[in-house]
Structure formats: structure tokens, C-alpha cells
N, C-alpha and C positions, 0 to 999 in steps of 0.2 A: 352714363354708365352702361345702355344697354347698346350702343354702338360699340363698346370692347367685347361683347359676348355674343351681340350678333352673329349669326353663320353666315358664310360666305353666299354672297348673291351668286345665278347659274353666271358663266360666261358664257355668251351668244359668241358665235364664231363671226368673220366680216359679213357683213348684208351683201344679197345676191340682187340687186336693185332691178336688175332689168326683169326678173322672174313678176315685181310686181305690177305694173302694166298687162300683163297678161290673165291678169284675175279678173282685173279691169271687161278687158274683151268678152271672157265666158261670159260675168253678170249680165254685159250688154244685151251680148245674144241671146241669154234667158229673157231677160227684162222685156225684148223686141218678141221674142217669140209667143209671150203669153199677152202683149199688148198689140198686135199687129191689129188684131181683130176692133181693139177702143177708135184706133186710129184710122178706120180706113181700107187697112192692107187686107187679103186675103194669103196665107200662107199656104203652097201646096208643093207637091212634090216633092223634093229633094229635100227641103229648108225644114222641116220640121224635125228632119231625121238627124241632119248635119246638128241644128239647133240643140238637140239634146243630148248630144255627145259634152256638152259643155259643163255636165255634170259631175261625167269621168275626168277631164280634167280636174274638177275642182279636186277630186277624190284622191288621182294622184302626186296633184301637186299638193297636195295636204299629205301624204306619205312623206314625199321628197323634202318639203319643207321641215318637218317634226325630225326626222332624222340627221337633217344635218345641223340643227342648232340643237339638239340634245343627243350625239352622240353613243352619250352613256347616261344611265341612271342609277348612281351609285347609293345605295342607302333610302330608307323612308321619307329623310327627309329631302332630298330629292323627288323623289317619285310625289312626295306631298304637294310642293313648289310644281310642280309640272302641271299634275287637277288642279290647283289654285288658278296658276295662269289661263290654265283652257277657260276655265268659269269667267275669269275677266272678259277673255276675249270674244264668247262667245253670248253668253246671258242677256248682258245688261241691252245690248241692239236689240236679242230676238225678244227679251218681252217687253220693248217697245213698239215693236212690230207687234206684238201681240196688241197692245192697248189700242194700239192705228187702225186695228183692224176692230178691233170691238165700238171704236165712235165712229169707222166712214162705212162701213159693210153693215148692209140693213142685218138685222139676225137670224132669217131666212136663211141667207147666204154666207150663216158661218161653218154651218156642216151642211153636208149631202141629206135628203130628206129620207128619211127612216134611222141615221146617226143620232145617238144618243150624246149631246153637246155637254151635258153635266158629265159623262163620264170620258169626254173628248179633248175638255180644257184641261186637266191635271196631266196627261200624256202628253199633250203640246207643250204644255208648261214646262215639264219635263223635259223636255227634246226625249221621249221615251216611244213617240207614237207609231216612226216603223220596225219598231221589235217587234209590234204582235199583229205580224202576217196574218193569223187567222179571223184575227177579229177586222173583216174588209171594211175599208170608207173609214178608217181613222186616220191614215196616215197624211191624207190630204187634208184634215180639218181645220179650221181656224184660217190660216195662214200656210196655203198649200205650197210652198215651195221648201219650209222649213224640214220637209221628213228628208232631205239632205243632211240639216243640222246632226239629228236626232242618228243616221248613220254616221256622221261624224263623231258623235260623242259613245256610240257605241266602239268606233276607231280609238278614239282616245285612253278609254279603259280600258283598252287592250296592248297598247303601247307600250308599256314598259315591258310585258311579257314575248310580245311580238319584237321590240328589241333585243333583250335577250339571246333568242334564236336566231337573229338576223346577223348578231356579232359572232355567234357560234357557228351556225351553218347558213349562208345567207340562199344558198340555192336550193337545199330543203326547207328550208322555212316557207319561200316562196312558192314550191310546188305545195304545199303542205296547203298553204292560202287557196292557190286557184283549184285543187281539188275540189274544198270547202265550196267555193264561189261555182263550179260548175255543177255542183251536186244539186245547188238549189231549183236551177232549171230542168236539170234529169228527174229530180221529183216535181218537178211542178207536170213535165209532160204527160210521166208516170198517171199523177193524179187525172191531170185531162181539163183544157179549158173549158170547161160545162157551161158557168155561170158569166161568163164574161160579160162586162156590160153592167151589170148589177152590182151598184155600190154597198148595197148591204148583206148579199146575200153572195155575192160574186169573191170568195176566195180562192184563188185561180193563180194562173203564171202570173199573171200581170204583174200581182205582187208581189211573190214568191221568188222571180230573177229581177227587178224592178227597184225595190225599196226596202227588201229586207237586207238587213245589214252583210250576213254573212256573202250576198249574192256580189257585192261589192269589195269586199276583202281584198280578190286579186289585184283589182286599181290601187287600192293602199299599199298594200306587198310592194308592187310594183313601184311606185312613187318612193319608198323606204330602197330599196334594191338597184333604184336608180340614183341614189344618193351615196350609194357605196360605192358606183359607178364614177360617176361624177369625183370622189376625192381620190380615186386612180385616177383620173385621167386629168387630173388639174394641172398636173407635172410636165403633162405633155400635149399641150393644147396648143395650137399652131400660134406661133409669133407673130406672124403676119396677117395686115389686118385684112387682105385678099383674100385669105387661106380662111381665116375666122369667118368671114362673111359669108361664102360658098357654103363651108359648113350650117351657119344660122340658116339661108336658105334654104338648105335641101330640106334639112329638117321643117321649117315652118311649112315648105312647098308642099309634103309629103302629108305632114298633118293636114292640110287644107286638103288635098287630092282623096286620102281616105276620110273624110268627112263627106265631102261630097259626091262618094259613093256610096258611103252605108246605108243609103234606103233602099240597098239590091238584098241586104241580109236578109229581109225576112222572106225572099224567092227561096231559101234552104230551108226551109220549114217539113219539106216533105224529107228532105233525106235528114235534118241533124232532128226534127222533133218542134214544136211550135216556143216550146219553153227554151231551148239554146239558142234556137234563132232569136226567138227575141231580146233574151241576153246579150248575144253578140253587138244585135244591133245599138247595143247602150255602152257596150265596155269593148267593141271590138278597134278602136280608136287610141283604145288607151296604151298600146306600144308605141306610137307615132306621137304622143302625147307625151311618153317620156322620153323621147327622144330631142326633143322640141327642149323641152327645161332641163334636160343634161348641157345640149347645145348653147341655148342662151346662157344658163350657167357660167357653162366657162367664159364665154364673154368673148371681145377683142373684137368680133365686127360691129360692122355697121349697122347694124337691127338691135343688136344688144346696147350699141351705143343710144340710141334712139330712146330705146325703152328705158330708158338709165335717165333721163331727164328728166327736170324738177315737176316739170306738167304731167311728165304719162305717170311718175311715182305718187303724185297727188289724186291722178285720173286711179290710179293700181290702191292705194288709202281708200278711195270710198269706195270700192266695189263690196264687202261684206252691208255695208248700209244703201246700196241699189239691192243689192239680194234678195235681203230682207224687207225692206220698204216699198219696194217698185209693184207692188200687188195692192198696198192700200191707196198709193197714188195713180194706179191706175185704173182701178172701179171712181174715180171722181168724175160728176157729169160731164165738165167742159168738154173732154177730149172728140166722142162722137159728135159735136154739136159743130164744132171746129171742124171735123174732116169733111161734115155736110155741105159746111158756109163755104170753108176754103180750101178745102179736098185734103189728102191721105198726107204730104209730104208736109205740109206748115204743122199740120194737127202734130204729125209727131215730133219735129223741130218744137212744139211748143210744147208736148209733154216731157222729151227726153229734159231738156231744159229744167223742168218743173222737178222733174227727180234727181237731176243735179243737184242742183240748189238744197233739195231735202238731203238729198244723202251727206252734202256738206256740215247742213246743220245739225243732222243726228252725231256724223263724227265727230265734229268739234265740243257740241254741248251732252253728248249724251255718250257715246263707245270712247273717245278718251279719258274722260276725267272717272265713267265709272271705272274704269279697266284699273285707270292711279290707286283710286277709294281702295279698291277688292286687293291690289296688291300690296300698298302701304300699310292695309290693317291688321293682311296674311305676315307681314314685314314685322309689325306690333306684335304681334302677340306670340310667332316665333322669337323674338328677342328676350321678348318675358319671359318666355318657358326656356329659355338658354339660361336666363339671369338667376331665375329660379334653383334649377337644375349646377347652375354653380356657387350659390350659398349666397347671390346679389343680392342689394337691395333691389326691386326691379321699380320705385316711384324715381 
């Protein structure tokens, strides 16, 4: 009876397959950037800079991605179905990652020392803890890579109103965003990096164009802006698979070429201010970044072919569980023990390995079936309140 009254599930537009291999890459790059140091590597120069651009990605291809499989948000229940979804997809990993990190991270090493941890674990729990820029050394707490999430679900509550505008006015909407997102560095300079350095007392740029959400906005806008982009230009994307592939490489070549020079940004500090430079240096990437998943998007070469395959879309599935995961499997002893006995390249062939393997088994047993649970229940009990609502029995 409650399948006649049920509401119509969203339609997803076709899957853009080659975009998910490339999620893949960022987590990598994270994952190698904050474990180089377990394994062996020393990271310097260039590689920490390029490294962390791989954040802005996620930011825009999380724009790009939300936009084109919703479109529109027509009505509550809509917009209801949509936080449903995000909670699936994002919840049930990170507080497993949370528990990972409370049995292998001695408790020392859950917050920075002067962090109050009682009042640190309910903001992580939350994905809530880089909202509050002012209060310094939470945003890293627990499980420091998650104050990504935590911008993310600040992105997400804002979705449907930033679609809206987007369907309205897609080119004011977007200045509208990187305003927002450059103001936060202009006041951060304004203010003056005083404290830097100091996790409890250091409220400064760092965090200010870094991790507070709004400083971030523009990569989303942009990822959203690049999707209206992208369904112009699907019409007319070259036939040829020559022509497609030039295109995929410019684009990728281009994203790699500014990545591996953005550790010259922060030589602008004197003339743009230490807070936009430092900005830059995080989000200056992120137009060659949407250039990169408009390109693959459309598809038809040989890079996009590549990434279209059943291994790199499996390799592109577990990157949210290296994301998230790859911090408690990397504080585990073996790894420095390994790179002593048998130097830097086994150790990490045998850790990357090791967070395979994990990320596999969180998404199989843990990020799919919870995402089913949280959907089929949201599925239940909108049925009921349909069945309700039209005079059903709803047993």
C-alpha cells in the first residue's frame, strides 16, 4: 500500500564515470602528503604546496558534482531528500573514522595540548568544527583532515539557496561567492598574523582563509558554475576521439603546470597582504581544476576513457574511506619500523597497501550498507507520512 503513495525518488542524470577516478588521485595525494613523513620521505619544496591544492579540488568537484545530479530543488520535499542523502553519504564513514581514531591515537594525540577535547568531540561529531574560526586548534581536532567535511556540510546547507541564484543569475551569484571568499583573507590581513604558530591562542589568517568555510565558497560556486558550463557544452564536444583527447590533456597538463607552481604564491605577500597570498596559495588552482572536470566530463578521449574503467571507478569508490581512514592507519607502528629495516619505498608500498585494503573494507561493510539503512528508512517513513496524509492505512 505504501508504494502507491510513495513520492517519486530524485532522478540522477547519466553518471559522469571518468570524474570518479579523479577523487581517487586528490585522497592519494593527501593521504602521501601527511604520511610521507611515517614512511621515510621527507617532503619539501614544491610538493607540499601542489599537495594541498588537492583540497580545492575536492571543493570544486563537490560544487560540480551537486549541481548536476540536482539540477533543481523543487519543493521541501526535495530539499528534505537531498540533507537525507548528504547524511548518508557522509556520516556514517566519518564517525568511523572518528572511533579509529579514539582506539589507535593514544589520547594525547587527539587534540593539540591546551584544546579542550570535551568541548572538541561534539564539533567533530558534528562536522561543525571549522565554523568557529575564533575558537583556534579545534578545527584540526580528533581526526584532522575532517575540517574539510565540516566545510562541506556548511556547502551543503547552503545548496539549495545557492542553487536558486545559480539558476537565476549564474554570474552574480558567483561574484557574489568569491567576494564573500576574498573578504575572509582581507580581514584576516586587516587583523594581522600576531599569533601564528600557537594552536590555542593563534586566531589568525591561517584560519581565517584556510578552513573557514566562507573562505572556501568561491571553489564551490565555481564547481556549481562549471556544471552549467559543462551542460552547454555537452552539445558540442568534439566527435573525434583526437580532438577529445588534446582537449583532456591540455586541461590535465595545465592543472598539473599550476599546481607545481603554486609554492611561488606566497612571494605576493608583500604586495596582495599575507592573508590573500595565503589564500591564493590554497584556492589559486581551482580554475584549472574546473577546467580539468568540464573536460573530462565531456568525455570522448583517451584519459577519460581510461578513467571510465571498472578498476580506476573502484580505485575513484574508495577514495572518501582513504580520506577519512588514512590518519588512523597511518599513526600505526609498523610503518617507521619498515622504512628503517627496508628503507622509504617498501614501507610505503606496504602502507598504501594497508589503506587499500582498509578503505575497501569500510566501503563494503560500513559507507554502503549504512548510506542503504539511512535511505530506506528516510524512504519508510516519507511513505508513511504520504499514506497518512492521504487517508491510507500506512501497516
Amino acid at each position: 500500500m505504501l508504494a502507491d503513495v510513495a513520492p517519486a525518488h530524485h532522478r540522477y542524470p547519466p553518471r559522469l564515470d571518468a570524474l570518479t577516478p579523479l577523487r581517487f588521485v586528490a585522497a592519494a595525494l593527501i593521504a602521501a602528503g601527511h604520511g610521507a613523513d611515517r614512511v621515510g620521505f621527507s617532503l619539501g619544496g614544491a610538493a607540499p604546496y601542489a599537495i594541498g591544492t588537492a583540497v580545492s579540488f575536492f571543493f570544486v568537484l563537490s560544487g560540480f558534482v551537486l549541481a548536476y545530479n540536482y539540477p533543481s530543488l523543487d519543493g521541501d520535499g526535495d530539499v528534505r531528500r537531498f540533507y537525507v542523502m548528504r547524511v548518508a553519504r557522509i556520516w556514517p564513514l566519518h564517525l568511523a573514522g572518528l572511533v579509529a581514531i579514539l582506539l589507535v591515537v593514544p589520547q594525547a594525540g587527539w587534540v593539540l595540548p591546551g584544546i579542550d577535547a570535551t568541548l572538541a568531540a561534539p564539533l567533530v561529531a558534528t562536522l561543525t568544527q571549522s565554523w568557529f574560526t575564533l575558537v583556534a586548534g579545534y578545527a584540526g581536532a580528533y581526526n584532522p583532515p575532517a575540517w574539510t567535511l565540516s566545510v562541506d556540510v556548511f556547502f551543503y546547507l547552503a545548496f539549495p539557496l545557492l542553487l536558486l541564484a545559480m539558476r537565476s543569475a549564474p554570474s552574480r551569484t558567483f561574484v557574489a561567492a568569491l567576494v564573500l571568499s576574498v573578504a575572509c583573507p582581507l580581514v584576516a590581513t586587516w587583523l594581522g598574523p600576531t599569533n601564528r604558530g600557537d594552536p590555542v591562542t593563534g586566531w589568525n589568517w591561517y584560519l581565517l582563509d584556510r578552513t573557514f568555510p566562507l573562505a572556501r565558497l568561491a571553489e564551490f560556486a565555481l564547481g556549481m558554475l562549471a556544471a552549467r558550463a559543462f551542460d552547454a557544452l555537452r552539445a558540442r564536444a568534439p566527435r573525434s576521439r583526437v580532438g577529445a583527447s588534446a582537449i583532456e590533456l591540455v586541461a590535465l597538463g595545465t592543472a598539473a603546470v599550476a599546481m607545481a607552481a603554486i609554492h611561488r604564491m606566497p612571494y605576493a605577500a608583500p604586495w596582495l597582504g599575507p592573508g590573500v597570498a595565503d589564500w591564493l596559495t590554497h584556492v589559486g588552482v581551482a580554475p584549472f581544476f574546473a577546467l580539468t572536470i568540464v573536460a573530462m566530463a565531456l568525455g570522448g578521449g583517451a584519459f577519460s576513457a581510461l578513467m571510465s574503467t571498472r578498476p580506476a571507478i573502484h580505485l575513484g569508490n574508495l577514495s572518501y574511506a582513504i580520506y577519512v581512514l588514512h590518519i588512523p592507519v597511518l599513526v600505526l607502528d609498523p610503518w617507521p619500523r619498515l622504512a628503517q629495516d627496508y628503507g622509504p619505498w617498501p614501507a610505503a608500498a606496504a602502507c598504501a597497501l594497508a589503506l587499500l585494503v582498509v578503505a575497501h573494507v569500510a566501503h563494503i561493510a560500513i559507507e554502503l550498507p549504512a548510506r542503504r539503512a539511512i535511505v530506506r528508512a528516510y524512504e519508510r517513513r516519507d511513505a508513511a507520512a504520504a499514506a497518512r496524509a492521504a487517508g491510507l492505512p500506512t501497516s
